[in-house]
TIRO-2110 file (N, C-alpha, C; in Angstrom, 1 decimal):
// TIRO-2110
103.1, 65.0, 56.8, N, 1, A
103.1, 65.2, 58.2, CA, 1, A
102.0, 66.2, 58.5, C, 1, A
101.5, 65.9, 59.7, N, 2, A
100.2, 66.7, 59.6, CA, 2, A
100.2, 67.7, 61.0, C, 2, A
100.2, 69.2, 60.8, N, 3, A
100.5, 69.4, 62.1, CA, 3, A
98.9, 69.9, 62.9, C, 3, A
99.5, 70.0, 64.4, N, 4, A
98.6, 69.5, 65.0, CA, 4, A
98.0, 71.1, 65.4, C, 4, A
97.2, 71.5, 65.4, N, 5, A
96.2, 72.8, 65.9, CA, 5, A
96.2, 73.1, 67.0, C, 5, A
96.6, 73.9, 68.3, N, 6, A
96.3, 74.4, 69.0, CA, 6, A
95.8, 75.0, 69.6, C, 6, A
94.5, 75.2, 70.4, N, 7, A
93.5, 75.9, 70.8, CA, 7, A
93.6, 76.8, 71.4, C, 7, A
93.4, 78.5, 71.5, N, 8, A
94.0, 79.2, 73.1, CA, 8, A
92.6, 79.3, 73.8, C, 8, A
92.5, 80.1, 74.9, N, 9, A
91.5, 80.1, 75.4, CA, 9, A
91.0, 81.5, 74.9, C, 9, A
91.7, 82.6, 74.4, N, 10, A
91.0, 83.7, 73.4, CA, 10, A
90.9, 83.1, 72.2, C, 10, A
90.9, 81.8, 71.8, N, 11, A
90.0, 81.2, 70.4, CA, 11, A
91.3, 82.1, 69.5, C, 11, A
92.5, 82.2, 69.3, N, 12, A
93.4, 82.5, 68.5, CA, 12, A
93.6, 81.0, 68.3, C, 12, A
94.1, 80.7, 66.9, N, 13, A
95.0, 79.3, 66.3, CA, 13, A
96.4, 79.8, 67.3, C, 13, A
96.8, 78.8, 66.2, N, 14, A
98.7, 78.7, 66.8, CA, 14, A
99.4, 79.5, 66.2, C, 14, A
99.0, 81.1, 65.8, N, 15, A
99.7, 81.7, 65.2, CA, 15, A
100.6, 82.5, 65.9, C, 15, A
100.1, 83.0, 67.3, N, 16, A
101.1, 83.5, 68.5, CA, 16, A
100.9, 83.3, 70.3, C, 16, A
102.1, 83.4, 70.7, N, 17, A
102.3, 83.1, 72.0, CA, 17, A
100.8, 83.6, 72.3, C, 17, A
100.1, 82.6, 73.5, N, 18, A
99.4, 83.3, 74.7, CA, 18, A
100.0, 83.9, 75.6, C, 18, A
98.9, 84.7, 76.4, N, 19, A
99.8, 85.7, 77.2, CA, 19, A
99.9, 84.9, 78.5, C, 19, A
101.0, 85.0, 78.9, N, 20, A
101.2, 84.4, 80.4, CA, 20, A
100.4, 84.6, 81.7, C, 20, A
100.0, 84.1, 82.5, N, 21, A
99.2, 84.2, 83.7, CA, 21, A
100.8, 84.1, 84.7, C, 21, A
100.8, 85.4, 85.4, N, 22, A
101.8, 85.2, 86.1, CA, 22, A
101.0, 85.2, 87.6, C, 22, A
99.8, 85.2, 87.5, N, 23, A
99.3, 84.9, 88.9, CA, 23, A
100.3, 83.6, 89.4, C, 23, A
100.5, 82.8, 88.5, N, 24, A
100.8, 81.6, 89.2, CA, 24, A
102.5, 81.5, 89.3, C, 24, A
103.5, 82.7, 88.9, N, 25, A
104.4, 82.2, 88.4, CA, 25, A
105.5, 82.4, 89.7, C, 25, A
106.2, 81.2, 89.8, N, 26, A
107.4, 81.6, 91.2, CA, 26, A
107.9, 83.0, 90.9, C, 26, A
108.9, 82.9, 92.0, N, 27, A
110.0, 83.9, 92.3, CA, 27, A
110.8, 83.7, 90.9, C, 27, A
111.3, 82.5, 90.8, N, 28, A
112.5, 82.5, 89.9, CA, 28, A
111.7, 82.5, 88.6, C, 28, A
110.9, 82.4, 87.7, N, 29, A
110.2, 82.9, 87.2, CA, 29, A
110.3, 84.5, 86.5, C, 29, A
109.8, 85.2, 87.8, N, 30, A
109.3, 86.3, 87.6, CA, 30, A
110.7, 87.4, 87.4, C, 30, A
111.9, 86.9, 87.9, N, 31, A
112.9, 87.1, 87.7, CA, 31, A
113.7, 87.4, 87.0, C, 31, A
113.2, 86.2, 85.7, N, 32, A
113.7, 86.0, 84.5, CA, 32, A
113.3, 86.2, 83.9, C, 32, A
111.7, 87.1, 83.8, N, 33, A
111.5, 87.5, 82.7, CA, 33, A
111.8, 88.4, 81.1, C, 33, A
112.7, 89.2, 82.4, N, 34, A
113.3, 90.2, 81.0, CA, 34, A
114.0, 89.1, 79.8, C, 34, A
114.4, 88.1, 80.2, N, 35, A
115.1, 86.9, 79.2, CA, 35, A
114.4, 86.9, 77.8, C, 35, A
113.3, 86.7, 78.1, N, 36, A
112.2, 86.0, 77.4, CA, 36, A
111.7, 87.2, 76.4, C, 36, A
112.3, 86.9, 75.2, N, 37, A
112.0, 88.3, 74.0, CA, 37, A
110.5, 88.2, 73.6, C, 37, A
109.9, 87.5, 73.8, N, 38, A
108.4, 87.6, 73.5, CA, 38, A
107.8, 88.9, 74.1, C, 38, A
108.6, 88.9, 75.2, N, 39, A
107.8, 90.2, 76.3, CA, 39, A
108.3, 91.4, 75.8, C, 39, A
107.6, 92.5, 75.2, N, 40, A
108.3, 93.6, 74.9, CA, 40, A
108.1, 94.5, 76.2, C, 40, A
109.5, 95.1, 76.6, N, 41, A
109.1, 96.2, 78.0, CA, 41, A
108.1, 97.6, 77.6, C, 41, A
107.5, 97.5, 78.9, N, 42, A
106.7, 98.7, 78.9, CA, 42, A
107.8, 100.5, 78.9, C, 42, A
107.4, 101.0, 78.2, N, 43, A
107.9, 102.7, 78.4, CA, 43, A
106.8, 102.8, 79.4, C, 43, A
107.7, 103.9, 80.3, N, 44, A
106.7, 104.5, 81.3, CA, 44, A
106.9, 106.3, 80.7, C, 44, A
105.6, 106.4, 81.1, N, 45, A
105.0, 108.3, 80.6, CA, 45, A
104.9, 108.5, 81.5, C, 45, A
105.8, 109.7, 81.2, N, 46, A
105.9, 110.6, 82.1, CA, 46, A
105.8, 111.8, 81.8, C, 46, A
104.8, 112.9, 82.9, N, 47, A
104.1, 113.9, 82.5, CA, 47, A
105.2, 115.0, 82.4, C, 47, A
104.6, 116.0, 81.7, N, 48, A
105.6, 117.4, 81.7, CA, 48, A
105.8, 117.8, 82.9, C, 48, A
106.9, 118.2, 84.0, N, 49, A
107.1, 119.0, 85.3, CA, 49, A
106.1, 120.3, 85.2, C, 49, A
106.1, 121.1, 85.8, N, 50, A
105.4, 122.3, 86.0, CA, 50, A
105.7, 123.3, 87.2, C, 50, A
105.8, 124.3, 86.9, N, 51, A
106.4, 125.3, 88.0, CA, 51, A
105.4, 125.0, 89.4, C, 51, A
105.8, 125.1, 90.8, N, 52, A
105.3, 124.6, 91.6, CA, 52, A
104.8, 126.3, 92.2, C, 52, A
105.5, 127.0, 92.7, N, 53, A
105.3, 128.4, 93.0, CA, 53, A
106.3, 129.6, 92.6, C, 53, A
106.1, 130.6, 92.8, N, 54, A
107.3, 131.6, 93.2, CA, 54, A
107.0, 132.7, 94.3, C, 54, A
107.7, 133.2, 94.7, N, 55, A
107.1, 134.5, 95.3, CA, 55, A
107.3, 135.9, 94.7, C, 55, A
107.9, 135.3, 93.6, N, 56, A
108.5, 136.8, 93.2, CA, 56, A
107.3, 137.7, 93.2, C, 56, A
107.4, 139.2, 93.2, N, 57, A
106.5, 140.5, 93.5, CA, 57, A
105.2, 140.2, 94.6, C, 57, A
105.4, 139.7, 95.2, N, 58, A
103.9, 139.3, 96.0, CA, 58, A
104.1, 140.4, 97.2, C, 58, A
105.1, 140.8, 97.5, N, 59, A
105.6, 141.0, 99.2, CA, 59, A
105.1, 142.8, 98.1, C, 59, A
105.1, 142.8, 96.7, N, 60, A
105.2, 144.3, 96.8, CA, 60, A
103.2, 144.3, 96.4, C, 60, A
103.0, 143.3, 95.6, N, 61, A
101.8, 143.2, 95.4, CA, 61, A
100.5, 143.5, 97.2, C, 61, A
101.3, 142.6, 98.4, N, 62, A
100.7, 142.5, 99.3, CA, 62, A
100.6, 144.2, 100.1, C, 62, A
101.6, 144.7, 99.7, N, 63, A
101.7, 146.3, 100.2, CA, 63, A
101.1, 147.3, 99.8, C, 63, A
100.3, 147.4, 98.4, N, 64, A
100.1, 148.3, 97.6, CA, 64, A
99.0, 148.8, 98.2, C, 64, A
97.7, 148.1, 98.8, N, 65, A
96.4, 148.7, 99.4, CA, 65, A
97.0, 148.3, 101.0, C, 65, A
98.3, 148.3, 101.5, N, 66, A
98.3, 147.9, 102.7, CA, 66, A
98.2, 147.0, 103.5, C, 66, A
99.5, 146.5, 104.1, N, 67, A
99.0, 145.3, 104.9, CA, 67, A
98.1, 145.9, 106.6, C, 67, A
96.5, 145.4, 106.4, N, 68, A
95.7, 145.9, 107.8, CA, 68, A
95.7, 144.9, 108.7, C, 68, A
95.6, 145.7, 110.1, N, 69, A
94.9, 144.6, 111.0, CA, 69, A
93.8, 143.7, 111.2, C, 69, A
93.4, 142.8, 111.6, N, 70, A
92.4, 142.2, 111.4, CA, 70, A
91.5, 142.9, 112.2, C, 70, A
89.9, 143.2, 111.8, N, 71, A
89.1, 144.0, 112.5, CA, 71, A
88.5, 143.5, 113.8, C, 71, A
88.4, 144.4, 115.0, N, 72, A
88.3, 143.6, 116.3, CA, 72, A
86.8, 144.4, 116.6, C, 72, A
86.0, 143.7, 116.8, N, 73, A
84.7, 143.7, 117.8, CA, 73, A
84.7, 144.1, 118.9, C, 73, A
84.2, 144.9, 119.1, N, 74, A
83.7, 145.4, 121.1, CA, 74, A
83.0, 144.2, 121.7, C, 74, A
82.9, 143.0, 121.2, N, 75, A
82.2, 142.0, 122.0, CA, 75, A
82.7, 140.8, 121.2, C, 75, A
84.2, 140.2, 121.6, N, 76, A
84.2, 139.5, 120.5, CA, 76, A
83.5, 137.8, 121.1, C, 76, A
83.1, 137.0, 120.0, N, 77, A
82.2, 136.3, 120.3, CA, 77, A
82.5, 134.8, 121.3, C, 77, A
81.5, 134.4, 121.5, N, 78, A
82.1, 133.4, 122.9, CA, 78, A
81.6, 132.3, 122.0, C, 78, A
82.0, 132.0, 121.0, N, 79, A
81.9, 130.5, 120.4, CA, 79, A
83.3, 130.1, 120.6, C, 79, A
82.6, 128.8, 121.5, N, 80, A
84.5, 127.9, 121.4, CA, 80, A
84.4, 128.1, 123.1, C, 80, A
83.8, 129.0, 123.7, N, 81, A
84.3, 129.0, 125.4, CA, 81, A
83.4, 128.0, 126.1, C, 81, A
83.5, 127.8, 127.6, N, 82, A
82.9, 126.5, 127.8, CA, 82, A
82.2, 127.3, 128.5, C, 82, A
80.9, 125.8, 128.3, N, 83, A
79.3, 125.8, 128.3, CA, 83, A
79.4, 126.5, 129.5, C, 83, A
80.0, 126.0, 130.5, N, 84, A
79.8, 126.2, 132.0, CA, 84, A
80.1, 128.0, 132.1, C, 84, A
80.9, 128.3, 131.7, N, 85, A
81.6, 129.3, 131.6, CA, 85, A
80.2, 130.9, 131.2, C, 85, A
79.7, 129.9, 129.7, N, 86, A
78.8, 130.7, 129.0, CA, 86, A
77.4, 130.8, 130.0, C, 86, A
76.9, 129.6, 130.6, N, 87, A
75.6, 129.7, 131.6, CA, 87, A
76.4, 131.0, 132.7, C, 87, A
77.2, 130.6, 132.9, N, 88, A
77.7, 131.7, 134.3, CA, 88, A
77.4, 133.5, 133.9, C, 88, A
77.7, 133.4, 133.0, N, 89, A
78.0, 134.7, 132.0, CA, 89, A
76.8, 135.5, 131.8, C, 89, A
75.9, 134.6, 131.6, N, 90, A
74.4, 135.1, 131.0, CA, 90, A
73.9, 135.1, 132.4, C, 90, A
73.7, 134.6, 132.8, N, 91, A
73.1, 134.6, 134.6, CA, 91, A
73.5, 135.7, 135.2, C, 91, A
75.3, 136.3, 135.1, N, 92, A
75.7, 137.4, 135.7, CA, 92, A
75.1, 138.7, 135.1, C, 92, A
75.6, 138.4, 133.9, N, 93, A
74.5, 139.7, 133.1, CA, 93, A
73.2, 140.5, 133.6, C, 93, A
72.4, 139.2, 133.5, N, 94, A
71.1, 139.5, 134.1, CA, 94, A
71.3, 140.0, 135.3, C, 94, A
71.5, 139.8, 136.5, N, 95, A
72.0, 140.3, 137.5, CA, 95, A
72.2, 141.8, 137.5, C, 95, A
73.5, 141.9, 136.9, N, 96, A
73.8, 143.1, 136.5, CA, 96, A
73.0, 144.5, 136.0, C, 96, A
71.9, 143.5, 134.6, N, 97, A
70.6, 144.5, 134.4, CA, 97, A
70.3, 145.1, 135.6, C, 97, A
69.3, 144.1, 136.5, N, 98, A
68.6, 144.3, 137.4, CA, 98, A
68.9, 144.9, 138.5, C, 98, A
70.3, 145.0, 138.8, N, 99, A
70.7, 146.2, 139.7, CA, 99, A
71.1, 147.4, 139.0, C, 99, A
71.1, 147.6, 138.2, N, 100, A
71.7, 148.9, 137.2, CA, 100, A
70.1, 149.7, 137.1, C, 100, A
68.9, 148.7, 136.5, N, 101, A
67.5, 149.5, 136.7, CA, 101, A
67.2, 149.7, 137.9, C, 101, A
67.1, 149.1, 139.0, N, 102, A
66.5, 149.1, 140.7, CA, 102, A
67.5, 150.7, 140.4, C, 102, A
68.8, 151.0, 140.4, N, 103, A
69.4, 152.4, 140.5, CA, 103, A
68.7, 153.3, 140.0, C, 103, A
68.5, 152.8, 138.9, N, 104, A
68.1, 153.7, 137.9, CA, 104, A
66.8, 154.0, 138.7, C, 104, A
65.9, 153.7, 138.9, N, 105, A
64.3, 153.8, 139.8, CA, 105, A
64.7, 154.3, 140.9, C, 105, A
66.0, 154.2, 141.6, N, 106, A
66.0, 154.7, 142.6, CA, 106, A
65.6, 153.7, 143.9, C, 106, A
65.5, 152.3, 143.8, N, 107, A
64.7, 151.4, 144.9, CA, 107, A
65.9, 151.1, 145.8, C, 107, A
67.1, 151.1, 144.8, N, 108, A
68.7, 150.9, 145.5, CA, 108, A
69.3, 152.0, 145.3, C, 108, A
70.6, 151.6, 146.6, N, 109, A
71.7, 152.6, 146.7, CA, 109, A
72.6, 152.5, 145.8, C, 109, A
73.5, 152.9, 145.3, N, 110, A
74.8, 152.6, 144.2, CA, 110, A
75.5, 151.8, 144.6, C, 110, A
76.0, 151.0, 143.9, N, 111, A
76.7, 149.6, 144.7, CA, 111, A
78.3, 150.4, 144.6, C, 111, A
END
């Protein structure tokens, strides 16, 4: 009796299952696979947990040089206000120079 050779398409003989293409496989199929002992199940890894936060000593840590105010500017800055807002601003300014020196010279009265 002469048996017959099998070809796979990874070029193995007939010494073990090929691997299934389940691209093509139904529902009821895919279902049943755990049945089928050829398939050994995957273990899934899973990583060590790890501490996420704490607070412990922070509140005494945060006190030691002081909890300060945030430091404030005598001119705090106009980024972020509107354009229209900022031309107006600079225009008045100027203004403002120009009658403060005429005082100063003396050309004007004190407003």
């Amino acid at each position: 009796m002469e048996r017959l050779e099998s070809r796979h398409p990874c070029g193995a003989s007939d010494g073990h299952k090929p691997k299934r293409d389940l691209s093509t496989a139904t529902h009821f199929e895919l279902s049943n696979l755990y049945l089928d002992p050829s398939i050994q199940p995957v273990k899934a890894v899973t990583m060590a947990k790890s501490k996420n936060s704490s607070q412990h000593n922070q509140n005494k840590k945060a006190h030691r040089n002081g909890i300060k105010k945030p430091k404030t500017h005598r001119y705090p800055s106009l980024n972020g206000t509107d354009p229209k807002y900022r031309r107006n601003h600079r225009h008045a300014l100027h203004g403002t120079m120009k009658a403060l020196n005429d005082v100063k010279e003396g050309d004007r009265d004190a407003a």
